[in-house]
GUSE-20521 format. One record per atom (N, C-alpha, C): residue in three letters; x, y, z. Coordinates in pm, whole numbers, plus 50000, padded with zeros to 5 digits. Example, Ala and Ser with C-alpha at 12.3 -4.5 7.8 and 13.67 -1.06 7.14 Angstrom:
ALA513194943150780;ALA512304955050780;ALA513204967050780;SER512854977550708;SER513674989450714;SER512905000350787;
END
This chain:
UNK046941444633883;UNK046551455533793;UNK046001467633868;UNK045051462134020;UNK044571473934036;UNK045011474234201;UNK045871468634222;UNK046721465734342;UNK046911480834431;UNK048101490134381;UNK048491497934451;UNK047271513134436;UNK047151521934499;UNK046611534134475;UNK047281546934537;UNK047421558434464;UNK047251569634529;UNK046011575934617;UNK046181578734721;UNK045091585734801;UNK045851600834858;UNK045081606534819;UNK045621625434794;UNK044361630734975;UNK045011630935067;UNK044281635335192;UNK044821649735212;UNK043871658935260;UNK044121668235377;UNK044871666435515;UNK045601677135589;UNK045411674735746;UNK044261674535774;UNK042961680435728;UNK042391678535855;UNK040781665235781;UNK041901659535654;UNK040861649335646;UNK040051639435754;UNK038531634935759;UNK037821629335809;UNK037981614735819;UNK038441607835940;UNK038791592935902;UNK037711579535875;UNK036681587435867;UNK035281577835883;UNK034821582635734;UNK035571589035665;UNK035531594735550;UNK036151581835440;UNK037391588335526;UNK038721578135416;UNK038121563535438;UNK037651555835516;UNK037471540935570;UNK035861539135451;UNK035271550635422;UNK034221543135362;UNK034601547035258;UNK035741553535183;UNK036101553435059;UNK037351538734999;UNK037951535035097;UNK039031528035128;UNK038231512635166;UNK036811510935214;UNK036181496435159;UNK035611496035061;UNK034821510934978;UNK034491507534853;UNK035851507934789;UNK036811507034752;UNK038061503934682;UNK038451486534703;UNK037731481634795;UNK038171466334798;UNK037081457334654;UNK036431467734614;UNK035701458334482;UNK037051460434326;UNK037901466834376;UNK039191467034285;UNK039771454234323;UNK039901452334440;UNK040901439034496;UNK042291446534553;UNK042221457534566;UNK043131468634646;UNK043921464034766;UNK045381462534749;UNK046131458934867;UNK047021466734940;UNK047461481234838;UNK048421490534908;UNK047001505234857;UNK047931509534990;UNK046661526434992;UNK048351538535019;UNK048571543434908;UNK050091552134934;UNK048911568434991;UNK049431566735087;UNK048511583835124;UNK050081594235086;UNK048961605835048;UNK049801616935000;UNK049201627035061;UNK050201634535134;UNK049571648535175;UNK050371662435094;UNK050021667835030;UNK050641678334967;UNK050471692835041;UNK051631697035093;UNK051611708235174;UNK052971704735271;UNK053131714535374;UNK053971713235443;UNK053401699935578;UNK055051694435587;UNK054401683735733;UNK054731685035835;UNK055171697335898;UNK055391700936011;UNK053991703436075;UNK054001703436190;UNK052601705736290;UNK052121689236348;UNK052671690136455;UNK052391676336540;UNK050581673836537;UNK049321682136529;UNK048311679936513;UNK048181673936373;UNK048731678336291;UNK048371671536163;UNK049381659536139;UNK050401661436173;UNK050841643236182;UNK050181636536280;UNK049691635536362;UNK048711627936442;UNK047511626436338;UNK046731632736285;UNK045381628736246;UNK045871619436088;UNK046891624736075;UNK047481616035903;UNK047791605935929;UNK048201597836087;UNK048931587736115;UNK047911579936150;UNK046431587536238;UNK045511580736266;UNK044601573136142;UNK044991578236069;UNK044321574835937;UNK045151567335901;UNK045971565435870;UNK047161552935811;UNK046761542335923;UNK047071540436039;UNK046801527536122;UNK045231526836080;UNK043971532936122;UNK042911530036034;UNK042761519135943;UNK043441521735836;UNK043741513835673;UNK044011505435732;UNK045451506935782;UNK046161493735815;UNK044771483535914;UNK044301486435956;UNK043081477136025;UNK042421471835940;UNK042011478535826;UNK041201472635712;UNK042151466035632;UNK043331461435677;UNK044291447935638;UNK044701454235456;UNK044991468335473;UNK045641471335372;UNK047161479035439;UNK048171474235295;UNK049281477935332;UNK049371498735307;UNK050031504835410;UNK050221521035355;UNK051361522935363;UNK051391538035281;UNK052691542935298;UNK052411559735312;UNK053301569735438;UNK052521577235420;UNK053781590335315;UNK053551598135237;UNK054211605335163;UNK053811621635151;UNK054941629435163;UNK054971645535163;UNK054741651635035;UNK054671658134973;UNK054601670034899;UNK054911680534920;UNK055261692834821;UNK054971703034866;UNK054811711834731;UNK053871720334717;UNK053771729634567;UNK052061733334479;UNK052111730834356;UNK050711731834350;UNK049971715434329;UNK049201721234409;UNK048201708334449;UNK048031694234333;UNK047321698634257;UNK047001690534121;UNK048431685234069;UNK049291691434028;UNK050851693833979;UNK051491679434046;UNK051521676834166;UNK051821668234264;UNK051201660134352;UNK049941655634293;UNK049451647434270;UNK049831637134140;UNK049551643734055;UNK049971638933929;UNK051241626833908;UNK052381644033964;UNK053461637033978;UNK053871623534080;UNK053431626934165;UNK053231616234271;UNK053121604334206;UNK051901602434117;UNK051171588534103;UNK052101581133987;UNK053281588833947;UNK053951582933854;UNK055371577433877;UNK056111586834025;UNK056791584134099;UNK056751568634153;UNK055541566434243;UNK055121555534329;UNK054751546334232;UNK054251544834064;UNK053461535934035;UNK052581533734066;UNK051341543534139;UNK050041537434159;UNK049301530334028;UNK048901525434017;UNK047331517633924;UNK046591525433893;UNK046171534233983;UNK045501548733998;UNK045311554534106;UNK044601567434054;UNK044631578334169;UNK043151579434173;UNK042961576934363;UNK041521579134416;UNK041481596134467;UNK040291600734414;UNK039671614134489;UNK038611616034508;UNK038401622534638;UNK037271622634691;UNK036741636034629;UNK035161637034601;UNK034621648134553;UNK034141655334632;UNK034911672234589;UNK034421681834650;UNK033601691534639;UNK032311688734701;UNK031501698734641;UNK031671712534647;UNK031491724434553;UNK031751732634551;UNK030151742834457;UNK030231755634498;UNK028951760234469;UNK029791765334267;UNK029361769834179;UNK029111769734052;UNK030241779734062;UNK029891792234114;UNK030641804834109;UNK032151805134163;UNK032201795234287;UNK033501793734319;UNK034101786234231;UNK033911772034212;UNK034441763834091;UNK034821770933980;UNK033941782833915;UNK034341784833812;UNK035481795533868;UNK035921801533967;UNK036721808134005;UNK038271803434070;UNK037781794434107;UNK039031786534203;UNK039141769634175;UNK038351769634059;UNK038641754733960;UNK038631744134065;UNK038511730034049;UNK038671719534097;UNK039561710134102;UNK040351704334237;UNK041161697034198;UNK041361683534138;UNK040121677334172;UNK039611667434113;UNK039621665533938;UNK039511679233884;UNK038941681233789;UNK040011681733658;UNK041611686633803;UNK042601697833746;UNK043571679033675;UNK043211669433798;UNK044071659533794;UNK043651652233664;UNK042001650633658;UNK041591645233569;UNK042201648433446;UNK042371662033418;UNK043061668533304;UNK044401665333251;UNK044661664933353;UNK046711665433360;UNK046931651933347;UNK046171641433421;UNK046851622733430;UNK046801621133330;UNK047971607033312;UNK047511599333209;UNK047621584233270;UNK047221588233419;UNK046661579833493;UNK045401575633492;UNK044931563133561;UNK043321558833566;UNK043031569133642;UNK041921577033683;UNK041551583633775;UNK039981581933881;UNK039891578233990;UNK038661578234027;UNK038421585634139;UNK037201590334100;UNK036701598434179;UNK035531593034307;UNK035891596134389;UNK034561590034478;UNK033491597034514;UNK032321595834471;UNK030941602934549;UNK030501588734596;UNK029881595234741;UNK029091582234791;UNK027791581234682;UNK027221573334650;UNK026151566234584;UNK024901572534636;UNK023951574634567;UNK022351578634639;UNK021921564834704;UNK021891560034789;UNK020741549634866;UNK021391537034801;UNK022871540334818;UNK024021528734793;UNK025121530434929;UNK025291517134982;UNK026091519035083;UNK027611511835032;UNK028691522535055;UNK029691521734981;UNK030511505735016;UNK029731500335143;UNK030571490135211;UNK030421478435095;UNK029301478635078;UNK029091463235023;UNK029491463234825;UNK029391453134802;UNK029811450434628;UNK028991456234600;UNK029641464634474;UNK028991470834388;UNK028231457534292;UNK026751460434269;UNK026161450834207;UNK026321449434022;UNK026481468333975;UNK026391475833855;UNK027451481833803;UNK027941482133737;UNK028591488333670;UNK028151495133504;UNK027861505633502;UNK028131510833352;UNK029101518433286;UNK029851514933214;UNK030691519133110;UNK030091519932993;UNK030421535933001;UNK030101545632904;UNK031661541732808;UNK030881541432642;UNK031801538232561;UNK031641544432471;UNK032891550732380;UNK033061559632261;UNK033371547332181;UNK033111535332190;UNK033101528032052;UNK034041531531956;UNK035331532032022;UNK036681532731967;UNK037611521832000;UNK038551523731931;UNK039831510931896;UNK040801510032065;UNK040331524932135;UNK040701523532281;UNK039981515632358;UNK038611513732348;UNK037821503232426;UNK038811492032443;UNK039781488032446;UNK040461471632461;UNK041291476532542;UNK041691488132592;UNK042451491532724;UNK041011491732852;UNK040441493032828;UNK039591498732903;UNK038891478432951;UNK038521473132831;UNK038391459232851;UNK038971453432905;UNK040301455232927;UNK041441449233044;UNK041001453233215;UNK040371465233233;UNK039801466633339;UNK038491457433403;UNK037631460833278;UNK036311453533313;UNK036321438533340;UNK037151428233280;UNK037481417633273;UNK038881412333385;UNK039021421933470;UNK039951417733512;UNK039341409933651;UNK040151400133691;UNK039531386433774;UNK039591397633927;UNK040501406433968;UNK040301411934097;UNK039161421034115;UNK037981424333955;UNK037301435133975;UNK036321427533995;UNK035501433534124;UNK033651429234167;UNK032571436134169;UNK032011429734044;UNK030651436633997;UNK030031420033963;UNK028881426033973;UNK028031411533902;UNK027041416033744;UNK026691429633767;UNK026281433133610;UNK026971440133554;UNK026671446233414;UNK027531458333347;UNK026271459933247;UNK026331475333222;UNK025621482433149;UNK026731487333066;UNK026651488732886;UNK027141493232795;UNK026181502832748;UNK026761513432777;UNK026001528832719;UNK026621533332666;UNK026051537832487;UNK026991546232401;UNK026131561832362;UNK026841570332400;UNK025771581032363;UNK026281586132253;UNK025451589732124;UNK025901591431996;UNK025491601231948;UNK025721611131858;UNK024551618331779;UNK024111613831626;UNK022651612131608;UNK022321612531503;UNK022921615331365;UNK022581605931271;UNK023481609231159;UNK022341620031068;UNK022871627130976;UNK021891639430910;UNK020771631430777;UNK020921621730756;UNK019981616730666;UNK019431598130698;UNK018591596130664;UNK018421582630684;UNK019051570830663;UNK019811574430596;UNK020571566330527;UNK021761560130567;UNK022561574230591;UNK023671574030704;UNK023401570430839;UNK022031575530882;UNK021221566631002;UNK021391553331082;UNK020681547830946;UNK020641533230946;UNK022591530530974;UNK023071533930862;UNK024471526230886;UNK025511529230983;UNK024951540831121;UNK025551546131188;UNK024741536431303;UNK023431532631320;UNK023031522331405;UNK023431509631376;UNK023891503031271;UNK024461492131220;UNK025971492831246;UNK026471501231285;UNK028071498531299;UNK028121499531455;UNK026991506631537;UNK026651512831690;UNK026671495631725;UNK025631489331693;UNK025091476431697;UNK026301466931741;UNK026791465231590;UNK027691460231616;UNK029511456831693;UNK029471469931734;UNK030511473231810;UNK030201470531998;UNK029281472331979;UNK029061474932158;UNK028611453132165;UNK028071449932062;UNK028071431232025;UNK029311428932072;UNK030271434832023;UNK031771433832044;UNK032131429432111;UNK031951439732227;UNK032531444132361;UNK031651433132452;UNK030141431032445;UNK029641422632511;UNK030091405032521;UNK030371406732391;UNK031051388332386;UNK032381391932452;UNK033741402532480;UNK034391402532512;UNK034181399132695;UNK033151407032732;UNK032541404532875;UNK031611397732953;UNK031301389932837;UNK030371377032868;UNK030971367033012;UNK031861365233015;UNK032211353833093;UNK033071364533268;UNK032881377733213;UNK033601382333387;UNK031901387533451;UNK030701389633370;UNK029351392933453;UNK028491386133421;UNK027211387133546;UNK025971376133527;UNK025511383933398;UNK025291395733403;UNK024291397133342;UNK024571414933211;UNK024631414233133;UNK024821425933050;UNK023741435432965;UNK023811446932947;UNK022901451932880;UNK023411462932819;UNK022841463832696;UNK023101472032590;UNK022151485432586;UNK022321495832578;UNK021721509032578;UNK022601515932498;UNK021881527932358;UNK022241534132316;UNK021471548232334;UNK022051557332358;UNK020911573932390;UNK021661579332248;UNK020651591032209;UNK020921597332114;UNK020861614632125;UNK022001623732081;UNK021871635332134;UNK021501640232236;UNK021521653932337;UNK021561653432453;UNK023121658832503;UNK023141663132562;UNK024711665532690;UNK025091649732718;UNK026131648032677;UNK026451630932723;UNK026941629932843;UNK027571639632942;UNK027671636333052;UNK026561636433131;UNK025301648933110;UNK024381640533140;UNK023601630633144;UNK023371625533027;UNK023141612032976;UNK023821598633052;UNK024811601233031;UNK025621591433120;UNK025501591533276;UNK025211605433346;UNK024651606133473;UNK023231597433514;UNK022271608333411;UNK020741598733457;UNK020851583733386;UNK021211581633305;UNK021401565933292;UNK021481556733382;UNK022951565433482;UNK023261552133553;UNK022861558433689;UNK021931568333679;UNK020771564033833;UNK020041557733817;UNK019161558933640;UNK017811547033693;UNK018461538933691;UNK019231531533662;UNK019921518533642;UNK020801515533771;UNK020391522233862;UNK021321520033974;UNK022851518233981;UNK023151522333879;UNK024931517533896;UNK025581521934034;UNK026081519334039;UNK027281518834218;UNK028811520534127;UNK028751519433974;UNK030311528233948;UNK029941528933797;UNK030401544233778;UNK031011546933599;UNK032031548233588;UNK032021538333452;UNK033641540133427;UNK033501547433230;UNK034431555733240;UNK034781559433099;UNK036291566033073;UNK036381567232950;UNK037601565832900;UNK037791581632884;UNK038991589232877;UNK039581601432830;UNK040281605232713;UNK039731615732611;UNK040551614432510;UNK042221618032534;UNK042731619832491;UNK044171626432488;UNK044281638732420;UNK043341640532328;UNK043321652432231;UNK041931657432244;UNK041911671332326;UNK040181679532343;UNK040201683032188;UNK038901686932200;UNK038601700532073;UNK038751712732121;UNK038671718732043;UNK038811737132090;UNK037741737932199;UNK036391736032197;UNK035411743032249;UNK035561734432431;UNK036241724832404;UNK036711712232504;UNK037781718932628;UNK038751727332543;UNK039581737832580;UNK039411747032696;UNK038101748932672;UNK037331761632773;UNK035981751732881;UNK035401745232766;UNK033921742632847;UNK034321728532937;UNK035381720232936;UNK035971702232996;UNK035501695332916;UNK035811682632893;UNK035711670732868;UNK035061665832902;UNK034041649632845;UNK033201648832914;UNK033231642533018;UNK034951634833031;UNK035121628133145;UNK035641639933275;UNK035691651733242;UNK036151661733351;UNK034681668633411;UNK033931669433293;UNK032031669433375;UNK031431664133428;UNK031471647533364;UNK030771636633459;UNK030571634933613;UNK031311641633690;UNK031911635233840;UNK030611646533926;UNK030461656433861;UNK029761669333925;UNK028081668033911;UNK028071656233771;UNK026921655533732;UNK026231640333800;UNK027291631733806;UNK026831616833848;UNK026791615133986;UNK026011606834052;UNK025801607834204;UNK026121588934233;UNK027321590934139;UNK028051573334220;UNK029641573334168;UNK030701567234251;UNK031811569334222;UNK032121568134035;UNK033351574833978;UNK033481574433847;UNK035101569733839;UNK035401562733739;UNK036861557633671;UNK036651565033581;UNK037511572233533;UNK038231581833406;UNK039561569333412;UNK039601564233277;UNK040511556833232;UNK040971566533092;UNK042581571233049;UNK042971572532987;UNK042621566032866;UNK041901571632730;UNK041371559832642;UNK040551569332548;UNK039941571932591;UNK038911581832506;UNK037231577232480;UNK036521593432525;UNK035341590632494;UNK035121599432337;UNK034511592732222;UNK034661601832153;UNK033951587332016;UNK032901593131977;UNK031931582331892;UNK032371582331748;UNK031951563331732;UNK032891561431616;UNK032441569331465;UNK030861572431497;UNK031111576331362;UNK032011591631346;UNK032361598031378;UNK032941607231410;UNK034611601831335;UNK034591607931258;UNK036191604431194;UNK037251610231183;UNK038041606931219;UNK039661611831272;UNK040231626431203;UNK040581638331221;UNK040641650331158;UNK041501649031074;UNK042521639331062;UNK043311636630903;UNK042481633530785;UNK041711625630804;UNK040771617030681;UNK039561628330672;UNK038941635630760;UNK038141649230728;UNK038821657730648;UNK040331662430663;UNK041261668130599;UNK041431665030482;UNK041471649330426;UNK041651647930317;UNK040201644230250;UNK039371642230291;UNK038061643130218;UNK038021656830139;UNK038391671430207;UNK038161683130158;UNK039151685830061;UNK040561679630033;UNK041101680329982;UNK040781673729841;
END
């Protein structure tokens, strides 16, 4: 399931870089690493440092393959990962200051948008060393009918974690009433998901936050909680205001300080109801 990957490098990527992104990928159970360089491959300096990096891998007893591109960056990536069949596509995060980003956009950010691939992003961890098992995991959940794609991940026998945190960030319903039955359906859904994951972790925990920026939410969450990975789902359909300002799985990566999975799926809370049945309520 989580076998093959895309890895999107520079020429003049860092190989002590790729090696500590490429052992935290062995808590997938990761056996092929397809490197992609997008750009031209002429220049004997940069096939040397791309090749040094492929034997690298290959030392860490993974199979590679190395592959060209050429065009816009994000565009072919994309395409790439659908060509080869990766599982998903790994990227490393690039920090960038506010003013440039908002000027010269992110590629990280551009792929997240465009896949309808898994996507992960790597930041090294605060006062987490990427070598060893991740102990934590939290998945952030929109408590939707997509959570059971996303459950195929968490449960899968090659993934190594020993806890999981279920965090749903919701907003408040406008009267008490609706309250109560919006924490009673919260309740019971994320119950759900926990009996579904009972038997792949030691240990589980339930957290619900209320209003707030949810990608932040989902950031400081899983620092005090130490997580070593977030995983959340992508809608397929933004809103307008989604259009301009990202998604919350295209914010998360800038805001969280430990690698992130964007799984195709959707973040987006249940009480929140589908724009056909809003449509016909008014009708």
């Amino acid at each position: 399931m989580l076998k093959n990957i895309l890895f999107p490098i520079k020429k003049n990527e860092k190989t002590g870089r790729v090696l500590e992104m490429a052992r935290f990928l062995k808590i997938f159970d990761t056996e092929k690493i397809i490197l992609l360089h997008v750009g031209k491959n002429n220049g004997k300096e940069r096939l040397i440092n791309l090749k040094r990096i492929k034997e690298a891998l290959e030392n860490e007893s993974y199979t590679t393959e190395l592959i060209f591109r050429q065009g816009h960056v994000p565009a072919r990536i994309v395409r790439a990962g659908i060509e080869t069949e990766a599982s998903f596509i790994c990227l490393p995060w690039k920090e960038k200051n506010p003013i440039r980003r908002a000027i010269m956009g992110n590629v990280a950010s551009d792929v997240i948008r465009l896949s309808n691939q898994p996507v992960l992003v790597y930041k090294t961890a605060k006062g987490f060393s990427a070598a060893n098992e991740v102990n934590t995991v939290l998945y952030a959940t929109g408590l939707m009918s997509t959570d059971i794609k996303i459950l195929n991940y968490l449960t899968y026998r090659g993934f190594k974690a020993q806890n999981l945190i279920l965090l749903h960030v919701g907003e408040r319903a406008p009267d008490p009433v609706a309250e109560e039955d919006r924490i009673k359906r919260v309740h019971n859904s994320m119950s759900g998901i926990e009996e579904k994951c009972t038997l792949s972790f030691e240990h589980i925990e339930k957290i619900e936050a209320v209003a707030g920026s949810v990608s932040t939410q989902i950031a400081r969450k899983a620092s005090r909680k130490g997580a070593g990975l977030i995983i959340i789902g992508k809608v397929d359909k933004q809103r307008p205001f989604e259009k301009i300002t990202g998604s919350v799985a295209e914010s998360l990566p800038e805001k969280a300080n430990c690698p992130v999975l964007i799984i195709p799926g959707g973040y987006r809370g249940i009480e929140e109801k589908p724009e056909e049945e809003k449509t016909n309520e008014k009708s």
